[in-house]
N, C-alpha and C positions, 0 to 999 in steps of 0.2 A: 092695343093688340100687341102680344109679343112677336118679335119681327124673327124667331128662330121656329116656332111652334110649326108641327106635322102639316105638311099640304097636299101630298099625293106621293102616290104607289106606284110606278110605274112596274108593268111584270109583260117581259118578252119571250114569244115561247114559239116551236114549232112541233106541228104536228108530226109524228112517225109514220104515218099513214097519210097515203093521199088523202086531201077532204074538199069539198069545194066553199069555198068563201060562205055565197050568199045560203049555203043549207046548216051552217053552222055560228055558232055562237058558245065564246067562254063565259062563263056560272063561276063567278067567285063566291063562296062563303069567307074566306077567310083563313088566316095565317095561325100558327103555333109556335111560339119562341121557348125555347129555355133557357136560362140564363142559370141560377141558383134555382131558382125556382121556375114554373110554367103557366105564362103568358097564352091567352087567346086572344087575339085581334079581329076586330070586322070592319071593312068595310065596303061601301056601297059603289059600284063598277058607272064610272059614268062616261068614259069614251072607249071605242074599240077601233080599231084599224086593223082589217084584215088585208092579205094579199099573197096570191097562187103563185109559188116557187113553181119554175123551169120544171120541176119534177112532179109538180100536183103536191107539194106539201103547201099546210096551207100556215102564214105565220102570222101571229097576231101580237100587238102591242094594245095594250088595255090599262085605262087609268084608273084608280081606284081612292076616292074621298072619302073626310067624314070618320076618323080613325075611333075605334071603340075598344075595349076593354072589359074582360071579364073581373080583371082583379079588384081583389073586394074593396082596398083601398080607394077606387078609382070609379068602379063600375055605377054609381050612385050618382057623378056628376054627366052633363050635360056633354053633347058631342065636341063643341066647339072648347069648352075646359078641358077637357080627357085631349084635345087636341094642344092647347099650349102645355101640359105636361110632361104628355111625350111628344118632346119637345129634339131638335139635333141635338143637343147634349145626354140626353138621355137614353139615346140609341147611339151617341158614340161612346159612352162611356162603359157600356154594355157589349158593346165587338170583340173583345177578349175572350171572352165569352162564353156568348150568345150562338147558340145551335136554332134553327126550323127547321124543326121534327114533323112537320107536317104543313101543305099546300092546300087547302082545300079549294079544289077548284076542276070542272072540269070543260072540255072542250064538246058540246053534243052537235053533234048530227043530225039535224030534227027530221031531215028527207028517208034518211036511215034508219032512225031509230036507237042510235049506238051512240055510245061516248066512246070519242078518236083519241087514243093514248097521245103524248105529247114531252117533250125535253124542254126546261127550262132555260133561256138565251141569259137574260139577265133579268133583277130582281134591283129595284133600286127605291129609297125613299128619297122624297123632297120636303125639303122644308122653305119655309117663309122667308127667310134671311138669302136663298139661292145654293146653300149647301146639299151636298147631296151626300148619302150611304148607299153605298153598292154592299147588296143584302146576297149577291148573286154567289158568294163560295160559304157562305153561313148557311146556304140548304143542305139537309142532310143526305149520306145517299139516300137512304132507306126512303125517305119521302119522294127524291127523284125516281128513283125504282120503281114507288107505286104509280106514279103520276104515268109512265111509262110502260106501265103492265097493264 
């Protein structure tokens, strides 16, 4: 097993809006990188921690495994290959960069019925070896804008 290869996504965010913890839940689909060219990433949300801000905002840290890829090069091999690919070198080498142009993710309200807009705290990848990418000022506005409207 390569000891630098992708392990999780950690992505901290707070709501704009009051929400209560147990009526909601973040829906990741998946990230948008550009670099040269444009990157689609997925993966699959496997812990959440929610918890009710002083003010009713509600903030969640949510882990996300399992890193995938649309790129044609890539999108054909298996999860756990596509994961020692993009690999920390591969996203540090890329930070120059590399813009996300797009979050796909949202926070819903199932009590409500609504999706509760939200501002991204931080944005970080992990990898196997213990290194970490802080992905958190490579969002773009324009995606923080939406995520927010």
């Amino acid at each position: 097993m390569k000891r630098d290869k992708f392990k999780k996504m950690r992505l901290w965010l707070e709501t704009l809006k009051p929400a209560k913890a147990e009526d909601c839940a973040l829906l990741l689909k998946g990230l948008t990188m550009e670099t040269s060219e444009t990157s689609n990433f997925s993966m699959e949300s496997v812990e959440q921690k929610k918890r009710e801000l002083k003010n009713g905002i509600l903030s969640v840290e949510m882990e996300a495994r399992g890193i995938r890829t649309d790129d044609k090069r890539l999108a054909h091999l298996k999860t756990g290959r596509q994961a020692e690919i993009l690999d920390y070198n591969y996203f540090k080498s890329r930070m120059p960069e590399m813009v996300i142009t797009d979050i796909q993710a949202e926070v819903f309200d199932f009590r409500k019925s609504r999706v509760v807009p939200f501002a991204v705290k931080r944005l970080e990848f992990s990898f196997g070896n213990g290194k970490k990418v802080d992905m958190t000022d490579r969002v773009s506005v324009l995606s923080l804008d939406r995520l927010a409207g």
